[in-house]
SEGU-351942 format. One record per residue (C-alpha): residue in three letters; x, y, z. Coordinates in steps of 0.5 Angstrom, whole numbers, padded with zeros to 4 digits, always signed. Layout:
<rs>
AlaXYZ...
</rs>
This chain:
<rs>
Unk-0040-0092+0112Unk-0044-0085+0112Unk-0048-0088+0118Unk-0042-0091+0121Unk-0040-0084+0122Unk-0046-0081+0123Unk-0048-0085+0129Unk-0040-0084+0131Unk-0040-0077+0131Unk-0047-0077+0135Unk-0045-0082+0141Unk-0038-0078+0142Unk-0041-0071+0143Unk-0047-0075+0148Unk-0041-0078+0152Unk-0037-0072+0152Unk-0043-0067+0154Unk-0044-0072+0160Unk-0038-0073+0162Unk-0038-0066+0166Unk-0046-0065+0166Unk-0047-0062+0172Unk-0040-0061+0174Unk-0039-0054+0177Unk-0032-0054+0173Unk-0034-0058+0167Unk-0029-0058+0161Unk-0024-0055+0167Unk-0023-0062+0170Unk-0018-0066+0164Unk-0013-0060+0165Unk-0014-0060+0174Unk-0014-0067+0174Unk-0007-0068+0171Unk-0005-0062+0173Unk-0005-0065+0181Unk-0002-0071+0178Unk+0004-0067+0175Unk+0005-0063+0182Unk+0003-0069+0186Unk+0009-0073+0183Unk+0013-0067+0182Unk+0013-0065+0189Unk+0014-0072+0193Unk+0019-0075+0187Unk+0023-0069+0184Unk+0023-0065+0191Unk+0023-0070+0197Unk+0027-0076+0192Unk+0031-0073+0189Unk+0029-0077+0181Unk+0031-0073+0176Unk+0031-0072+0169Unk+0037-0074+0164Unk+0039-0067+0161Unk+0036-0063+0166Unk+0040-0056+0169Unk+0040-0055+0177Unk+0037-0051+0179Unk+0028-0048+0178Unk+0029-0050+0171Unk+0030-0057+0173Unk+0023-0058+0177Unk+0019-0055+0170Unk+0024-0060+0165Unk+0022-0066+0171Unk+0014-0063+0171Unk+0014-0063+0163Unk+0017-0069+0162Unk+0012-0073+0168Unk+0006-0070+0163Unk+0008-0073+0157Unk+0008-0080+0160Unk+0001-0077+0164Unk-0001-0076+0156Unk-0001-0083+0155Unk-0002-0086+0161Unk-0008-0083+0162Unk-0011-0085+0155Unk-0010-0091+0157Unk-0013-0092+0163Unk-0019-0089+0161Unk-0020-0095+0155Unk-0018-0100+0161Unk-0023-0097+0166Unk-0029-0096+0162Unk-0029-0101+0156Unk-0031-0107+0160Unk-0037-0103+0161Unk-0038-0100+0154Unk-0043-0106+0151Unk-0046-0108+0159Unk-0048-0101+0160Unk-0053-0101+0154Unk-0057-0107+0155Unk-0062-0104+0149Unk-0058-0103+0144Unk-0056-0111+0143Unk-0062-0114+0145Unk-0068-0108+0141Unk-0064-0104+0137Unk-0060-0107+0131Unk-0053-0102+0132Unk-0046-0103+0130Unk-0044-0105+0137Unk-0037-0104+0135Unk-0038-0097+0136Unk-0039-0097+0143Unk-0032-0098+0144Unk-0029-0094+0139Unk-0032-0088+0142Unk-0029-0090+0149Unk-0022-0089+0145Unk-0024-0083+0141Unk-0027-0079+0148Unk-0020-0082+0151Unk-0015-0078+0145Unk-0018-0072+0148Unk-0014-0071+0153Unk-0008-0074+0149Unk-0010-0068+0144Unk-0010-0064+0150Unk-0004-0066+0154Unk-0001-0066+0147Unk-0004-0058+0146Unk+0000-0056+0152Unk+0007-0059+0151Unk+0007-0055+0145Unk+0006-0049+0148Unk+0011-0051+0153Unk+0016-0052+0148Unk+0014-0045+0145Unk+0015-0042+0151Unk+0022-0045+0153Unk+0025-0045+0146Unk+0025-0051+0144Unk+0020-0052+0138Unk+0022-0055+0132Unk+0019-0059+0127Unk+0019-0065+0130Unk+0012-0064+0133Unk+0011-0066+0126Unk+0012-0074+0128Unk+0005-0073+0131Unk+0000-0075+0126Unk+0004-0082+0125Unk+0006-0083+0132Unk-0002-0083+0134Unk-0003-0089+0128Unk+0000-0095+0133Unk-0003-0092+0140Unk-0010-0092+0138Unk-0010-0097+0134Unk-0006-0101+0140Unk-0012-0097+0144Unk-0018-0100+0140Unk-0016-0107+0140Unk-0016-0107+0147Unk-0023-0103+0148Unk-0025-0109+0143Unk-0022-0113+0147Unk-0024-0112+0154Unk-0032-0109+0152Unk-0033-0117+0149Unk-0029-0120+0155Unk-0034-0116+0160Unk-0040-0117+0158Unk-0038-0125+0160Unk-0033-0124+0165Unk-0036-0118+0169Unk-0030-0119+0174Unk-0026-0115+0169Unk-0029-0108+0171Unk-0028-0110+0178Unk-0020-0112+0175Unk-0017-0106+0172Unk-0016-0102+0178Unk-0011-0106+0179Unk-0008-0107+0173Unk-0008-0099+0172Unk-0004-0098+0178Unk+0001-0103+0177Unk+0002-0101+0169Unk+0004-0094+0172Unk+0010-0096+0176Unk+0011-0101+0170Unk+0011-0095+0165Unk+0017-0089+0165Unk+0012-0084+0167Unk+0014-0081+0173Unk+0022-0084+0172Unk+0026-0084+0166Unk+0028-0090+0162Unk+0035-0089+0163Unk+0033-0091+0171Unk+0031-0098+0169Unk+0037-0103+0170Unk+0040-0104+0164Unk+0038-0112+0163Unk+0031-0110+0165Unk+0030-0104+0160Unk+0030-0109+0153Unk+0023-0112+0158Unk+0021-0105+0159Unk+0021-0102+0151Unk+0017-0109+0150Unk+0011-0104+0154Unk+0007-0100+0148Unk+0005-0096+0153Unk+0013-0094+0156Unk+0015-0093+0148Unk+0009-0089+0147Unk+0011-0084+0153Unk+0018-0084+0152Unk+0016-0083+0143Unk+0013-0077+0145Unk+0018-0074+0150Unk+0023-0074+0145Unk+0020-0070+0139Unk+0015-0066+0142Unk+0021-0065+0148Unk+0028-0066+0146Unk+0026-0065+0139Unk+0029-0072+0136Unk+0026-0075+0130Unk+0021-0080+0131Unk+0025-0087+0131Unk+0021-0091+0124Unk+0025-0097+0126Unk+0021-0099+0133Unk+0015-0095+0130Unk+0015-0100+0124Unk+0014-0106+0129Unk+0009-0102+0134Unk+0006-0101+0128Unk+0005-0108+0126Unk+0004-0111+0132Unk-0001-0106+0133Unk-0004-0107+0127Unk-0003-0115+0128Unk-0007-0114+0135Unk-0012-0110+0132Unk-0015-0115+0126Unk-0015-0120+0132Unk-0019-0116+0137Unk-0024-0115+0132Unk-0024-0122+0131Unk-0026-0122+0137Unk-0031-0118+0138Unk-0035-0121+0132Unk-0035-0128+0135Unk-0037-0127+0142Unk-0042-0122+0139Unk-0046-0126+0138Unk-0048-0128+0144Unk-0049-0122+0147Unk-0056-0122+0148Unk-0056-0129+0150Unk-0052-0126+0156Unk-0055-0119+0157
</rs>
């Protein structure tokens, strides 16, 4: 287990450092990139179309409840892009490891979603500050260490599952654009959940990734405590999810050097 730590300590920090080796902005780049997400969808929608925000007050406030809320959702979004768009090629992409070296595989993808929870820490870090600044801090940020328990593990079932798929099915890579696109309209990122038509909203809730944003709007937002009934299923299911994407990943691990 010591060695496990070790070796997932060392390969978070290498992918860490070359992430933004080279970059004239560097570790500026998590907080620019969503920041252009937030403006860009703040303008066209909240601006040109006029979406709003359940409880918001007319006026200059509404666009900074509207940007806040577009953040949250961002926070989780983004954290589950990067898992679906890089963890098809967390095996394929070290070659050596599987066919020279004895090394726990199941760490490659582990370490895409703990690289990924750095910009949930850091998105998650600026909402707070935003509820300092507004007045809105209550304790409910608390919720936050047991809301993160189903999100990564609903994270890592799927780097499991996708980095064993990819080295058989290389078409997965090329795939997840796609799939990240179309989630985003299908998640309540840049919309609320009261938007959706009542008898497609019980469909939507079903979406991990839409309770995850909607979770994390209400008690770092809206201070509203941490629903434990849904999150006593998403726990569950997640963890049912997690078990089985492991299995997964066991059992087609052994061909791995077969195929690489």
């Amino acid at each position: 287990m010591n060695r496990w730590l070790f070796l997932f300590v060392q390969w978070f920090k290498r992918d860490l450092a070359g992430r933004y080796r080279g970059s004239w902005l560097g570790w500026l780049w998590p907080v620019l990139q969503p920041a252009a997400q937030i403006a860009v969808f703040t303008l066209i929608l909240h601006g040109f179309m006029q979406v709003r925000w359940p409880a918001a007050s007319e006026g200059p406030g509404d666009a900074w409840h509207y940007a806040l809320n577009v953040l949250a959702g961002l926070t989780v979004f983004n954290f589950f892009a990067e898992v679906l768009g890089r963890a098809p090629t967390a095996i394929l992409s070290q070659p050596n490891l599987v066919t020279k070296v004895k090394f726990p595989l199941l760490l490659l993808p582990t370490v895409t979603v703990g690289v990924a929870l750095v910009h949930v820490g850091i998105g998650a870090a600026v909402l707070m500050l935003a509820s300092v600044a507004t007045g809105s801090w209550s304790w409910h940020v608390a919720w936050l260490p047991l809301w993160l328990v189903p999100v990564v593990l609903y994270g890592t079932s799927l780097a499991f599952i996708l980095a064993s798929l990819g080295v058989y099915i290389r078409d997965i890579g090329q795939a997840t654009p796609a799939i990240t696109s179309l989630l985003m309209f299908l998640t309540p990122i840049f919309y609320p959940m009261a938007a959706i038509p009542a008898n497609l909203r019980d469909l939507f809730e079903l979406n991990p990734v839409g309770w995850a944003a909607e979770s994390l709007r209400g008690f770092l937002l809206e201070a509203h405590a941490l629903d434990l009934t849904t999150w006593s299923w998403h726990l569950v299911v997640s963890s049912v999810a997690f078990l089985i994407a492991m299995g997964v990943f066991r059992q087609l691990q052994e061909g791995f050097a077969d195929v690489l």
